[in-house]
N, CA, C and O of each residue as an XYZ file, in Angstrom:
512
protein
N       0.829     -1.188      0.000
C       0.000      0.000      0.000
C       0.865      1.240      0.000
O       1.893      1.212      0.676
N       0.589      2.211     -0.616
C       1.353      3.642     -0.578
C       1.218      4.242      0.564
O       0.090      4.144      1.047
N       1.900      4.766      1.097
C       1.727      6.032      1.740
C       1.048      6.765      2.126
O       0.392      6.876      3.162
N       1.218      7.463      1.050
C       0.061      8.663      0.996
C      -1.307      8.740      0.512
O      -2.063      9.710      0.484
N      -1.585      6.876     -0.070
C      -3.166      7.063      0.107
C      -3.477      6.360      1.848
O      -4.676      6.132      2.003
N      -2.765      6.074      2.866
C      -2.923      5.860      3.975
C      -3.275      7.152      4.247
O      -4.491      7.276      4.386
N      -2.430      8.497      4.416
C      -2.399      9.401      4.853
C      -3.650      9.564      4.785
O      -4.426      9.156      5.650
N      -4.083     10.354      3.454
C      -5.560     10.608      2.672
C      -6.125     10.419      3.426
O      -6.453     11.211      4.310
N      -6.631      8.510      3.237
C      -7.655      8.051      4.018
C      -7.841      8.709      6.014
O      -8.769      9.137      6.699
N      -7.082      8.565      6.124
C      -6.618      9.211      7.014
C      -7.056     10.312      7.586
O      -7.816     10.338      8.554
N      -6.687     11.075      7.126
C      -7.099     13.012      6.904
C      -8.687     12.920      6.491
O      -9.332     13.583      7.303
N      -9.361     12.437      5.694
C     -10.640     12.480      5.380
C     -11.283     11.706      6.465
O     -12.443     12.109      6.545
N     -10.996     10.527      7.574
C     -11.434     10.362      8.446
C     -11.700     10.980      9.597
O     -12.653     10.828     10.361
N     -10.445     11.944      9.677
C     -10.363     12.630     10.610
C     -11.312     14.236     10.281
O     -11.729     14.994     11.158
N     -11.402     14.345      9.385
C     -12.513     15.536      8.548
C     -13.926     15.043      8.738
O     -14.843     15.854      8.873
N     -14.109     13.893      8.752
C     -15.357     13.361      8.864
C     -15.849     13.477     10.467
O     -16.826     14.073     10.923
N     -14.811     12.687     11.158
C     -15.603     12.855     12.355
C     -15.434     14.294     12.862
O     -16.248     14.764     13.657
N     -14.531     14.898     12.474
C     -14.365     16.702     12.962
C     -16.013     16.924     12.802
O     -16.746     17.008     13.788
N     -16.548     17.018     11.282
C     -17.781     17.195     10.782
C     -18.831     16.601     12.134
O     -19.494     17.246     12.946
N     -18.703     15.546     12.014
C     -19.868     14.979     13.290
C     -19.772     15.183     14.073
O     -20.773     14.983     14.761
N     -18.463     15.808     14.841
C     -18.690     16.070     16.218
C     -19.310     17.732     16.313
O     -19.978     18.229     17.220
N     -18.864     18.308     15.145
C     -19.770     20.095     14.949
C     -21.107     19.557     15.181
O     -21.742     19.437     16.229
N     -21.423     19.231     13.856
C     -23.253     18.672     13.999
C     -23.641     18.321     15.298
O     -24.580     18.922     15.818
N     -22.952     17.287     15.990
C     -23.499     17.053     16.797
C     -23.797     17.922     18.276
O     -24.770     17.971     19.029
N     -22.314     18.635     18.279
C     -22.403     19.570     19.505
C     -23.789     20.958     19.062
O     -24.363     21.600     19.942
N     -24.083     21.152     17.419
C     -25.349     21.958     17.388
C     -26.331     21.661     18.049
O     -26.800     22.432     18.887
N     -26.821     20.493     17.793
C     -27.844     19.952     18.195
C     -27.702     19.770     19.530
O     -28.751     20.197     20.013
N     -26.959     19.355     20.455
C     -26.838     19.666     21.359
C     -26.827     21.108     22.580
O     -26.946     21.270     23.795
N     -26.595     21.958     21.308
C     -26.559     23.320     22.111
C     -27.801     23.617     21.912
O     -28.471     24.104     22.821
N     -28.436     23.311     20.388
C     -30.076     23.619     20.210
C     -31.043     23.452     21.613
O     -31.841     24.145     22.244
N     -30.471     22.128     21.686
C     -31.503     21.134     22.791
C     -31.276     22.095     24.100
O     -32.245     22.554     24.704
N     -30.352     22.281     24.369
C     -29.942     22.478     26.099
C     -30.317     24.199     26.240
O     -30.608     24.623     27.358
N     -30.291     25.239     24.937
C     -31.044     26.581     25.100
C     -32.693     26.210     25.257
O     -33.542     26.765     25.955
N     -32.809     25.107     24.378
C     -34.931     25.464     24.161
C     -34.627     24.713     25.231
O     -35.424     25.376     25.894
N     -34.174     23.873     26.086
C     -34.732     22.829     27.236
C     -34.586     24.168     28.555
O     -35.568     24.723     29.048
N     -33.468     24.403     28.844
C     -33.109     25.271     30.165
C     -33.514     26.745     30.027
O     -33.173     27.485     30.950
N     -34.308     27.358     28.829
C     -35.085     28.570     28.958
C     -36.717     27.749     29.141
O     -37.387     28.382     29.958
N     -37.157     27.036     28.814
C     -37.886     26.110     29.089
C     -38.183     25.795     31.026
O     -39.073     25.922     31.867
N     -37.312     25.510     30.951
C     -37.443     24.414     32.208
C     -36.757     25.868     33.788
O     -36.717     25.775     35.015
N     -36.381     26.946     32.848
C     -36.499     28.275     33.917
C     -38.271     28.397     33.728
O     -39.044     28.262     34.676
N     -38.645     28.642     32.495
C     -40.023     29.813     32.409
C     -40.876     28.963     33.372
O     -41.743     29.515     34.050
N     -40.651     27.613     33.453
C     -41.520     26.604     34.055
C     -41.271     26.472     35.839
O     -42.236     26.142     36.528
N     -40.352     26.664     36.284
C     -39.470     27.114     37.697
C     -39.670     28.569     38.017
O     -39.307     28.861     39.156
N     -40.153     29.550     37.301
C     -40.690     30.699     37.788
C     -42.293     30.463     37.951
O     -42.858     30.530     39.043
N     -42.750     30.264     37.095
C     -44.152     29.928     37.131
C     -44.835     29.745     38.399
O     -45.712     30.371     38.993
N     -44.074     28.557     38.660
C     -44.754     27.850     39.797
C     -44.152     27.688     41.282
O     -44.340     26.800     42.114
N     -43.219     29.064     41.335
C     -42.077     29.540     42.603
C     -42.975     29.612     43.472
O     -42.728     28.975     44.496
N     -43.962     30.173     43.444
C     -44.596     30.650     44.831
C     -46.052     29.836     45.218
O     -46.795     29.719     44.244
N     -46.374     29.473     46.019
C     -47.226     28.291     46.429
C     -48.655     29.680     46.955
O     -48.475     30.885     47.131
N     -49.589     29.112     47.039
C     -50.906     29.709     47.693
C     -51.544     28.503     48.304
O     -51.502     27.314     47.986
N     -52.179     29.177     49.325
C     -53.486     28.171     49.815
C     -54.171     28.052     49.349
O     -54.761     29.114     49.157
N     -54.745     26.997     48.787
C     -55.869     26.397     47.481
C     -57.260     27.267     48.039
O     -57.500     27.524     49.219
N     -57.918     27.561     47.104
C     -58.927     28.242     48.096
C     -59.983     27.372     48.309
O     -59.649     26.194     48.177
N     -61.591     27.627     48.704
C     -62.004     26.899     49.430
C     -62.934     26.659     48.632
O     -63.458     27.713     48.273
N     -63.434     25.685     48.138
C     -64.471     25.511     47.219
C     -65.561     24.115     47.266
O     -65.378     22.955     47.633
N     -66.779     24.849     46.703
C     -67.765     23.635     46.799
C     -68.667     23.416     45.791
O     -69.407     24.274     45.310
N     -68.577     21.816     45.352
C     -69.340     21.517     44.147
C     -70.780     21.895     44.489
O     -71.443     22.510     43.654
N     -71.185     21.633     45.415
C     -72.828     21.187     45.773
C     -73.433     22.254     45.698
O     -73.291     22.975     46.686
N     -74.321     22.796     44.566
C     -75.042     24.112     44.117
C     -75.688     24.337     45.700
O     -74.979     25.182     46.246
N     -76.796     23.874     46.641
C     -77.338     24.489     47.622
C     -76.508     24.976     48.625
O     -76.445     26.166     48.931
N     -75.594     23.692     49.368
C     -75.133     24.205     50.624
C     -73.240     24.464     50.033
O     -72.303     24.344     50.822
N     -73.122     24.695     49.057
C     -71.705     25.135     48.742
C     -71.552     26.518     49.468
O     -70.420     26.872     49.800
N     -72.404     27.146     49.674
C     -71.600     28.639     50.805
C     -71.174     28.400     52.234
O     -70.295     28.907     52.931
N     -72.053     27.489     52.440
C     -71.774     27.218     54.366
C     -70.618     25.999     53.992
O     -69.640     25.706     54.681
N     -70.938     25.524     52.991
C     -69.437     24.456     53.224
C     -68.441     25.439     52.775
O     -67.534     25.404     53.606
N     -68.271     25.985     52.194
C     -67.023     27.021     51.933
C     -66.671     27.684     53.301
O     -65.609     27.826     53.907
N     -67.879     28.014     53.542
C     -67.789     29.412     54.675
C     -66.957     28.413     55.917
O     -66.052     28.804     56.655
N     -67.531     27.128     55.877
C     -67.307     26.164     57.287
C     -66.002     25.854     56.958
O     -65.331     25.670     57.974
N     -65.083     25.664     55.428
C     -64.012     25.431     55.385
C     -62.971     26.448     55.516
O     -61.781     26.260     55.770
N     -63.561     27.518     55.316
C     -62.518     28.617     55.725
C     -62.346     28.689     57.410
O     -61.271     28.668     58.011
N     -63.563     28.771     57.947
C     -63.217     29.139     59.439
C     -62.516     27.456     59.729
O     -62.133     27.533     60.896
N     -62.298     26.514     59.392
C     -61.593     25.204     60.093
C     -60.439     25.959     59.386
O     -59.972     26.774     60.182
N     -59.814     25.994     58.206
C     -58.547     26.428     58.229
C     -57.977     27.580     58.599
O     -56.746     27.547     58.595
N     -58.646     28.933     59.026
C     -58.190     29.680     59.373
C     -57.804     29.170     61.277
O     -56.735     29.422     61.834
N     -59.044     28.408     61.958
C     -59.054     28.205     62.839
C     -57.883     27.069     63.613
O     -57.308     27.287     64.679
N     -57.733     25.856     62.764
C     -57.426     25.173     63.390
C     -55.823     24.621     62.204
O     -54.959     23.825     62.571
N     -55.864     25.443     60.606
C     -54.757     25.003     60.330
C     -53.692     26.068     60.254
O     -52.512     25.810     60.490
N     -54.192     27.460     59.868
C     -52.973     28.462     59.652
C     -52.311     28.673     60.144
O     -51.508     29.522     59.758
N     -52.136     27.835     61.748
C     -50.834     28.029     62.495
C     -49.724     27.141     61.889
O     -48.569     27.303     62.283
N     -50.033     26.135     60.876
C     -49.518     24.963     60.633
C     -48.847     25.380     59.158
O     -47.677     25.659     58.897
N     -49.889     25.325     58.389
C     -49.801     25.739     56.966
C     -49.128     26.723     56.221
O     -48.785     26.610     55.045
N     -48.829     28.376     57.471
C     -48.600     29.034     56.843
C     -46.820     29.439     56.640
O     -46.239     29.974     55.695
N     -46.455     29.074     57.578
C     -45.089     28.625     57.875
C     -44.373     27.503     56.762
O     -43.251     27.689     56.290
N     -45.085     26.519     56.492
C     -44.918     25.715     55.822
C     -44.746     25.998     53.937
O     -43.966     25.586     53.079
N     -45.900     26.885     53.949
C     -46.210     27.529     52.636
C     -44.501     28.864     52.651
O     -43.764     28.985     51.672
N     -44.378     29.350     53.494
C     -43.222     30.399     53.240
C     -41.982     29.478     53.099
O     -41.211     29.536     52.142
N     -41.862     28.616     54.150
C     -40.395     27.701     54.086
C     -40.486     26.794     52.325
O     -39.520     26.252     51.787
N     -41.385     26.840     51.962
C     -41.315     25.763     50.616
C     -41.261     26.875     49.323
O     -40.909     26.525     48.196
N     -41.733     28.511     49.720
C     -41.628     29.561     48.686
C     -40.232     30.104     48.939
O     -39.591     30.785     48.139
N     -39.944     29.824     49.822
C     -38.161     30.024     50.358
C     -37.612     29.437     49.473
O     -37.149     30.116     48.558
N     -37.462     27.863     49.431
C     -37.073     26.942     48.843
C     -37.024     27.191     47.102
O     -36.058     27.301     46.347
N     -38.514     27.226     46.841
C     -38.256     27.275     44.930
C     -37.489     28.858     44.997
O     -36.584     28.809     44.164
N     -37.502     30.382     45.734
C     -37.179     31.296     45.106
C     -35.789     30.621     44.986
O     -35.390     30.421     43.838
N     -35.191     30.336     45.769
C     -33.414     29.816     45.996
C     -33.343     28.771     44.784
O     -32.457     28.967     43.953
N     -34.023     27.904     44.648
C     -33.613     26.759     43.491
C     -34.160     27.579     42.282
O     -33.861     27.189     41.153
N     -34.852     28.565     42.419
C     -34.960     29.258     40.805
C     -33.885     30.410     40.807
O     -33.434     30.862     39.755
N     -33.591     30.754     41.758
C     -32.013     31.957     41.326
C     -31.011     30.779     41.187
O     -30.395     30.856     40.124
N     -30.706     29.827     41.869
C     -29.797     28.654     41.539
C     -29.628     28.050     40.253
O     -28.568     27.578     39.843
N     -30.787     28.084     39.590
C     -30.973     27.411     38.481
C     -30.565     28.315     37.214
O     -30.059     27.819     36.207
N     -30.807     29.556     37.346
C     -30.873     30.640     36.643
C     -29.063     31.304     36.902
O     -28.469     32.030     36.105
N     -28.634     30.893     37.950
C     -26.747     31.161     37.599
C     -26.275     29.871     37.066
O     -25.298     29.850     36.318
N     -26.961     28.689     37.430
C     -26.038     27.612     36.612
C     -26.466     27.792     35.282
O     -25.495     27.592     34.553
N     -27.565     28.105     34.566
C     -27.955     28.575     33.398
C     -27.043     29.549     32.540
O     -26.792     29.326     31.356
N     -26.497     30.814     33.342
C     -25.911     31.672     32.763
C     -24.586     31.017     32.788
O     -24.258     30.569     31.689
N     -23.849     30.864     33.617
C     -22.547     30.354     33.917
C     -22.857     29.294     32.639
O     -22.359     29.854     31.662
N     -23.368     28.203     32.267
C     -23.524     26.359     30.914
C     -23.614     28.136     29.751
O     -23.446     27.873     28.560
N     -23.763     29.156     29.942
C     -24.067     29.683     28.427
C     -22.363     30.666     28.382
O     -21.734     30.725     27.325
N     -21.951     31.206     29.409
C     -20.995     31.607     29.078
C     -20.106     30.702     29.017
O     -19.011     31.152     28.681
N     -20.153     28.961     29.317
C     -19.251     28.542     29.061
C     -18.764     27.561     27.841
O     -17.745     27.023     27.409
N     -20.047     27.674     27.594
C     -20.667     27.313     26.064
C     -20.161     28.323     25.156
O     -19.576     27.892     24.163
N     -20.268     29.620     25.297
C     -19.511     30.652     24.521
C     -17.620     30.194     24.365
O     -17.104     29.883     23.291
N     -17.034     30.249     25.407
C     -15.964     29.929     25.411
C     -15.765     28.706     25.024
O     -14.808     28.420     24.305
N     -16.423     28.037     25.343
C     -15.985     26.405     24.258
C     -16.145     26.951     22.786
O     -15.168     27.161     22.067
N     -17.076     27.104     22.503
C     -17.204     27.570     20.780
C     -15.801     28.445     20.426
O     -14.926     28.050     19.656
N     -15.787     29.883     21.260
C     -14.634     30.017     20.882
C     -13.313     29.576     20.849
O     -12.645     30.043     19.926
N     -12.870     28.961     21.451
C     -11.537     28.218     21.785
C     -12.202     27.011     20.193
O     -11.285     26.871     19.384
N     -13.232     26.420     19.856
C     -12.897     25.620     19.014
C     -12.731     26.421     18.003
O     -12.240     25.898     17.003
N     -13.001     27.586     17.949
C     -12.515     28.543     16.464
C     -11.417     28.708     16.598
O     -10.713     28.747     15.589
N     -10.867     28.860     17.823
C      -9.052     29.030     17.709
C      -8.550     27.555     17.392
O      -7.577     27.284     16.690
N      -9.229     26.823     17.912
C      -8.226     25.403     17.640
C      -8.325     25.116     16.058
O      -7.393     24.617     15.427
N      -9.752     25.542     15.398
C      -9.762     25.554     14.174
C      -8.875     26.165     13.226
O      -8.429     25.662     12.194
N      -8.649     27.435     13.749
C      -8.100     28.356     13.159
C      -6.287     27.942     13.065
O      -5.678     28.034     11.999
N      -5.743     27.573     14.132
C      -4.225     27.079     14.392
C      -4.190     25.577     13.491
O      -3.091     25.106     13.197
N      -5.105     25.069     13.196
C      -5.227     23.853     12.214
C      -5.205     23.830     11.316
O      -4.670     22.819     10.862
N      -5.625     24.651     10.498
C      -5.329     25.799      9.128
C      -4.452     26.138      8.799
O      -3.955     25.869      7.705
N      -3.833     27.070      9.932
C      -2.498     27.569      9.533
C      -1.602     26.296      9.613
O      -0.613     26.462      8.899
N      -1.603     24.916     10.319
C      -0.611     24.130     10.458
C      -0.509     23.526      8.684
O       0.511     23.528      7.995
N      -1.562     23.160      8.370
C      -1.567     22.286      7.583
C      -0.887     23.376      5.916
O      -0.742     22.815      4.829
């Protein structure tokens, strides 16, 4: 076998998977912007919790059952509930600012990967 159709083969393999690993890191960056602006808008949404309010199917006595469910929870749960409801709106505000610096930090570092592969691109060029 020659040489330099080893080489060739060679060099065009190595062009090929260069090629697939671009494609593939697109699609990958595609996925991980629409998923993690996604999966923030969806982590703000639903940061802050409420007390369900009080409601009743039964067209006649649905006011006194409402009315009777408010005074049991004002009466006998909001010492319980409401504490509970702030410590868990505590919780998502912190895991949605958390989520939202590891977000920025995967994009600026996503920037710098891209660039550094334009420099590595670029010094590959000039080698050859």
């Amino acid at each position: 076998m020659d040489p330099s159709s080893d080489l060739n083969a060679d060099s065009e393999l190595v062009r090929r998977l260069q090629e697939g690993m671009e494609r593939r890191r697109a699609q990958l960056a595609g996925q991980s912007r629409s998923l993690s602006s996604a999966g923030l808008h969806e982590l703000e949404s639903t940061e802050f919790l409420e007390e369900p309010p009080a409601v009743s199917a039964k067209p006649f006595l649905g006011g006194v059952i409402v009315w009777s469910r408010k005074l049991f929870r004002h009466l006998f749960l909001r010492w319980y509930t409401v504490p509970l409801l702030q410590q868990q709106n505590s919780f998502n505000r912190n895991a949605t600012l958390s989520f939202r610096d590891v977000l920025q930090r995967n994009q600026k570092l996503q920037r710098e990967l891209d660039d550094l592969q334009c420099r590595v691109e670029a010094l590959e060029r000039e080698r050859e």
